[in-house]
C-alpha positions in Angstrom: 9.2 -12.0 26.0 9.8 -8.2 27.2 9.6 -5.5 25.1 9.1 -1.5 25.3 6.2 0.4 24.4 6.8 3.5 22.5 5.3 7.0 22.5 5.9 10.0 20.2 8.0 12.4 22.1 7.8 10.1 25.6 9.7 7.5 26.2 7.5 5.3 29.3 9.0 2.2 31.8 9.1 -0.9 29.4 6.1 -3.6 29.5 7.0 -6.8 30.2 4.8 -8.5 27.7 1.8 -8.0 25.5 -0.8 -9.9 27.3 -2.3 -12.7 25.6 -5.4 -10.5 26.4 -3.5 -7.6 24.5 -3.0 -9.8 21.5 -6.8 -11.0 21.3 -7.8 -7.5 21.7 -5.6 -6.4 18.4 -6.5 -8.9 16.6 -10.2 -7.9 17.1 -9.6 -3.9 16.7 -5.5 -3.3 15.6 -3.7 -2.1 13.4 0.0 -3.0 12.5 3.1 -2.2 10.3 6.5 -4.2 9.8 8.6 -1.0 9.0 11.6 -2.9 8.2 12.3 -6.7 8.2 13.0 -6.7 11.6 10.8 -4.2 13.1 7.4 -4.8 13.8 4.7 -2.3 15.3 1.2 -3.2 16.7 -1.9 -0.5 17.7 -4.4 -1.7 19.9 -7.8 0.0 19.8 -9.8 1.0 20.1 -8.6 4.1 18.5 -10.2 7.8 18.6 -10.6 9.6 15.1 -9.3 12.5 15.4 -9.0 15.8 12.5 -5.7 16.4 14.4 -2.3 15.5 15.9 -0.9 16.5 19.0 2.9 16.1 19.9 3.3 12.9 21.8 0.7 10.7 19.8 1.1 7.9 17.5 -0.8 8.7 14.6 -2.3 6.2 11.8 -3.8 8.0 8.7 -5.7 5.9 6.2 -8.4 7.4 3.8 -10.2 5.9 0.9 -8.6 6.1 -2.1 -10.9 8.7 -3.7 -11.5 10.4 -0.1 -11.1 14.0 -0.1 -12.2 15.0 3.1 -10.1 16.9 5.7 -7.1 15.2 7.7 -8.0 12.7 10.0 -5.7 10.7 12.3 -6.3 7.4 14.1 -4.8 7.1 17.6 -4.5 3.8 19.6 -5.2 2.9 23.0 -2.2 1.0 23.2 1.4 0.8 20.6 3.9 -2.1 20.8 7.2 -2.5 19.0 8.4 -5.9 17.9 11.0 -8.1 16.4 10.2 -10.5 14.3 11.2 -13.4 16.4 8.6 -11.9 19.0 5.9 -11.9 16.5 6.7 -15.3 15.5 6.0 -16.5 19.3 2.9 -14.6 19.2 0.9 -15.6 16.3 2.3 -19.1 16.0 3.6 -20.9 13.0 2.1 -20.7 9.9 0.2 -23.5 7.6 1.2 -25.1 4.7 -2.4 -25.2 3.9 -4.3 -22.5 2.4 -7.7 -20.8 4.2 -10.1 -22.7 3.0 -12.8 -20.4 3.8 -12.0 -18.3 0.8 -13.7 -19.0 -2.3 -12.9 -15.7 -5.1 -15.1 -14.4 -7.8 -13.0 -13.7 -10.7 -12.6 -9.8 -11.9 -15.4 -8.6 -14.4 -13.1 -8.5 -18.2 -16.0 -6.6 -19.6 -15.7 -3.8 -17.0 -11.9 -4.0 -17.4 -12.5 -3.8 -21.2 -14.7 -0.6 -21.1 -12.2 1.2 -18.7 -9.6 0.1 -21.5 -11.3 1.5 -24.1 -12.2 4.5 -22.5 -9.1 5.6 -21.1 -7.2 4.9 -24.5 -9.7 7.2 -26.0 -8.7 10.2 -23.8 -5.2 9.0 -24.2 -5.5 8.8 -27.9 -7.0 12.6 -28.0 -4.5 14.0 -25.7 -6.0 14.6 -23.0 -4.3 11.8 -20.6 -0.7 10.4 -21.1 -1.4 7.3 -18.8 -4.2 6.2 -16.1 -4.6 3.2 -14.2 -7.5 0.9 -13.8 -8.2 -1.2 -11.0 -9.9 -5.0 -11.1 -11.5 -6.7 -7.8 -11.3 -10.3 -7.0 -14.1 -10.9 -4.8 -15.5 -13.2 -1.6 -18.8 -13.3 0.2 -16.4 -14.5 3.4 -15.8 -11.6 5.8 -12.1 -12.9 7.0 -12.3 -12.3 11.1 -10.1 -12.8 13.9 -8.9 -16.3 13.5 -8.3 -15.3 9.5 -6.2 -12.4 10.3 -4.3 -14.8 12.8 -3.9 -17.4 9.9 -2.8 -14.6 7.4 -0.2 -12.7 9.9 1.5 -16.1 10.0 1.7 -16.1 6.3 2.8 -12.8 6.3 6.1 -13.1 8.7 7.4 -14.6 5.8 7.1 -11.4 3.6 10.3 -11.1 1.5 12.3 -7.8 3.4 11.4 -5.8 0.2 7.8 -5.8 1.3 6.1 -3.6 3.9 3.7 -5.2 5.6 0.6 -3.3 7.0 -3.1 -3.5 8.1 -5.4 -1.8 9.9 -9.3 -2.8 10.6 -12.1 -2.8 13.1 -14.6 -5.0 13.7 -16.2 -6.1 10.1 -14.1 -3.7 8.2 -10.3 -3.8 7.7 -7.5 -4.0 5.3 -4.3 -6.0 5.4 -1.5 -6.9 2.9 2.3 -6.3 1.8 3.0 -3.8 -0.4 6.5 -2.8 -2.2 5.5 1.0 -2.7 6.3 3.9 -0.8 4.1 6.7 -0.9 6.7 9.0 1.7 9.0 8.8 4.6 10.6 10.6 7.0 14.1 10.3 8.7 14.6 13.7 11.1 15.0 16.4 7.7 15.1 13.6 4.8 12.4 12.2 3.2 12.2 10.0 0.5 10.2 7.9 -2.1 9.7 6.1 -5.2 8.4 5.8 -8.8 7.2 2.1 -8.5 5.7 2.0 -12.1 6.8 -0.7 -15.0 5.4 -4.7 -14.7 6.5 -7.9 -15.9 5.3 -11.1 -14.8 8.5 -13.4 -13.9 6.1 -16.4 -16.2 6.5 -13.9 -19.2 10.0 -12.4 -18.6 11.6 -14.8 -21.4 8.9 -13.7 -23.6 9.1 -10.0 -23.6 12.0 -7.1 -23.2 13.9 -6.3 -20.2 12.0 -3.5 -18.3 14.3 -1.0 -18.7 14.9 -1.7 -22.7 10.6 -1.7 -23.0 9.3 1.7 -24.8 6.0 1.2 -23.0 7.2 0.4 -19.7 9.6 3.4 -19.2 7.2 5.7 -20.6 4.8 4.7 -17.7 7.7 4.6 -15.5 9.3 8.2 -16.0 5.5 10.0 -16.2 5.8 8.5 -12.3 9.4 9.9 -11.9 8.5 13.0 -13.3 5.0 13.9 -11.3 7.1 13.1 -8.1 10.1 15.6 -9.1 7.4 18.6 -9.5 5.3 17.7 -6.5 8.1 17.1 -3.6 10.4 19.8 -5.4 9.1 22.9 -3.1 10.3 21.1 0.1 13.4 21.1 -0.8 17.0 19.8 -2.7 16.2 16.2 -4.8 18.3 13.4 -5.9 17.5 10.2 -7.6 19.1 6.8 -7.8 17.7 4.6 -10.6 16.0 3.4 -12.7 16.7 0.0 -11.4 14.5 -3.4 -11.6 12.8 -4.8 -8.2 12.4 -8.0 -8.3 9.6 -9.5 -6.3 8.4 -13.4 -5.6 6.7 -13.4 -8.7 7.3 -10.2 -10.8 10.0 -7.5 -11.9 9.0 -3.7 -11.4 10.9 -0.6 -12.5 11.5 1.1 -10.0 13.6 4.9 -9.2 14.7 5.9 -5.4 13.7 9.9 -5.0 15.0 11.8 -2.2 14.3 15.1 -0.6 16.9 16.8 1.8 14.2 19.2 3.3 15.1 23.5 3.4 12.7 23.8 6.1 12.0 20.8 8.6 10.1 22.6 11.4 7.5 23.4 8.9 7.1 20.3 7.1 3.5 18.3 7.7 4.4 14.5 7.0 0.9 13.4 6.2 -0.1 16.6 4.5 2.8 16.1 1.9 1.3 12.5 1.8 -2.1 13.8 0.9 -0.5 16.2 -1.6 1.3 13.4 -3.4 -1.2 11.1 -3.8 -2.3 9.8 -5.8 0.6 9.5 -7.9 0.3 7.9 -11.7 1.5 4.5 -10.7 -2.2 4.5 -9.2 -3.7 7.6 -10.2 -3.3 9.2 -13.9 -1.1 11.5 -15.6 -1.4 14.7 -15.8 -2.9 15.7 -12.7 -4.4 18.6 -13.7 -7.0 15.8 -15.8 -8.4 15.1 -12.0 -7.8 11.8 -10.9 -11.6 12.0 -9.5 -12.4 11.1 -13.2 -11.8 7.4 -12.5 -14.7 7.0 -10.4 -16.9 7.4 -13.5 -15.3 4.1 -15.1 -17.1 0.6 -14.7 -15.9 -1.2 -11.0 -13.8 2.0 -10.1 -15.3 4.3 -7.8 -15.5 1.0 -4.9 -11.9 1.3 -4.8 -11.9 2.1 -1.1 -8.6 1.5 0.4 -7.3 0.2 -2.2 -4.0 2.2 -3.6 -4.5 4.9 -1.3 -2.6 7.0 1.6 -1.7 3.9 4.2 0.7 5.8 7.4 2.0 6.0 10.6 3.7 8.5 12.6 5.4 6.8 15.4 8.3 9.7 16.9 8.5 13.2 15.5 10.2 13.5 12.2 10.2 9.5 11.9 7.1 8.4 9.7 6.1 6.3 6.6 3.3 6.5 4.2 2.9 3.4 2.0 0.9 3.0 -1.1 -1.7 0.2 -0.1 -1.7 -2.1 -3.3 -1.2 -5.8 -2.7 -4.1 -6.5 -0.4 -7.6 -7.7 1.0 -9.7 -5.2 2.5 -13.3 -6.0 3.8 -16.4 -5.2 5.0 -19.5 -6.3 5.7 -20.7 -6.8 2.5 -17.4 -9.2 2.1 -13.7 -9.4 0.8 -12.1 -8.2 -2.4 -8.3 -8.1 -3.5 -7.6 -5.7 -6.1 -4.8 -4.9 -8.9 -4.7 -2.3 -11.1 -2.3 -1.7 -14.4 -0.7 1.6 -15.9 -2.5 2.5 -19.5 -0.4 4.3 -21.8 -0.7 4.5 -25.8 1.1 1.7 -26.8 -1.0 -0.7 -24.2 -2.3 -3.9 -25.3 -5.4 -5.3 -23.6 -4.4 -9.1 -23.4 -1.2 -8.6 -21.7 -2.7 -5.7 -19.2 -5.4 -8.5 -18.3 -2.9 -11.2 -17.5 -0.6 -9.0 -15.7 -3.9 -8.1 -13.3 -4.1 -11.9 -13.2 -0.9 -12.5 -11.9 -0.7 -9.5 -9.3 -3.8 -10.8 -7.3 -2.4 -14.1 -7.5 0.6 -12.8 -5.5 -1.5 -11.3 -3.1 -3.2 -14.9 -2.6 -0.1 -16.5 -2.0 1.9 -14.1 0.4 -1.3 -14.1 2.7 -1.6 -17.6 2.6 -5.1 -17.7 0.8 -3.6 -19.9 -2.1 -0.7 -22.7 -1.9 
């Protein structure tokens, strides 16, 4: 196998391979992102945390949901760039059999119920239009190199829709396939969407299109809208949508926003990102309420990676940001996979509740935790 390795702003002589020695080291302390279906990059670390960027590095950025500490950048020892039929050689086929090793806690209802009830209340006085709620599926397993390997092999079978990404270190990591886009970059472009709007494919004969639902376009368009007035001072927007995603095993509304940027040479990708985020298709609506609230509600404020800022920066003006649902992230304490639902007025707690159900179940099966 040969393939290049890539540096922001320097282009260096082409490896021949990444070592199996490479490989092990990744899988021990990495970091990795399948930009588009085809195109696969891997960071070695160890990395150096760093509160900035200099031209010429490859930057990962990835902060706790409810972090709001200054700007810090992750930087690699080493970066790769991959197709997918080189991954494939590397990690091996996958299993038909799920990791055993695995065994979930269900999410608390009770705790879901309070953060219903509370969050209806503000809604219900005026004070919120919509805020979203997150439940935890948890294992005392701490999933380590040989369960990353097992899961990567699950996960080069990610529909092309998906992003896949990850990033841990020793005891601690996170790693999963989401279909949101938090921001990115293409030379003076950048672009994003309102992800916002759920329906089960099990329930789909049961209930209204997406786009026909009251509820469901309400919670969509407060997305659409937040996103307008926040990446409107960069620049001239256009929108395509609202159209339905469909996933392996649930529809989403979703709307395509774009930003042609007035003034490129001053644009900071990942503080745009931290500006953004989070929006209400994980944070709450309007703003100006503080999504900080959330941390006050029963099982929220151990969100950790969960739903917040996941990025890379890999040339200059050529970055993406994704929005890190659809995941396990771990620790030493163990493993959890979360999903979280968009409350509005007219939300019933039944249906929310099953819709959580089903969106850790699809995280269980694209990792290859459950046949």
């Amino acid at each position: 196998m040969t393939q290049g390795v890539e540096k922001i702003g320097v282009f260096v002589e082409a490896q021949i391979n990444m070592k199996p020695l490479n490989f092990t080291n990744f899988l021990e302390n990495g970091a990795l992102l399948r930009s588009e279906p085809d195109n696969w990059f891997l960071l070695e670390g160890p990395f150096e945390k760093r509160p900035y960027r200099t031209p010429g590095d490859i930057a990962l950025f990835h902060p706790d949901f409810f972090s709001d500490s200054e700007l810090s950048y992750w930087i690699p020892k080493a970066f790769y760039r991959l197709t997918t039929r080189q991954m494939e050689s590397l990690v091996g086929p996958a299993s038909d059999s799920p990791l055993a090793s695995m065994h979930w806690q269900e999410g608390e209802f009770q705790s879901f119920k309070e953060s219903f009830s509370a969050i209806l209340e503000q809604i219900h006085q005026g004070h919120l239009q919509k805020a979203v709620p997150v439940v935890f599926e948890k294992s005392s397993e701490i999933p380590g190199p040989k369960e990353r390997l097992s899961m990567l092999r699950s996960l080069l079978k990610a529909p092309g829709n998906l992003y896949v990404f990850g990033s841990w270190d020793g005891d601690q990591g996170i790693l999963g396939a989401t279909p949101e886009v938090l921001l990115r970059q293409c030379g003076t472009q950048v672009s994003t969407m309102a992800l916002a709007g759920t329906c089960p494919k099990t329930e789909a004969t049961q209930r209204r299109s997406l786009l026909a639902d009251p509820k469901e376009r309400l919670e969509h368009d407060l997305v659409v809208q937040d996103i307008l007035q926040s990446l409107g001072r960069f620049g001239t927007l256009t929108t395509q949508g609202p159209e339905i995603l469909e996933l392996p095993t649930l529809f989403h509304l979703k709307t395509e926003i774009a930003c042609q940027l007035a003034e490129a040479g001053s644009f900071s990708f990942f503080e745009a990102c931290q500006g953004l985020h989070p929006t209400p298709a994980l944070g709450l609506s309007p703003r100006r309420f503080g999504y900080q609230w959330l941390q006050g509600l029963p099982e929220q404020k151990d969100r950790g990676g969960f739903g917040a800022p996941w990025g890379m920066q890999w040339a200059e003006q050529e970055a993406l940001c994704l929005v890190a649902i659809r995941n396990i992230q771990w620790n030493e304490s163990g493993a959890r996979i979360g999903s979280g639902c968009g409350l509005v007025a007219q939300s019933d707690l039944q249906q929310e509740w099953r819709e959580l159900f089903q969106k850790r179940q699809s995280v269980k099966k694209i990792l290859g935790l459950e046949s």
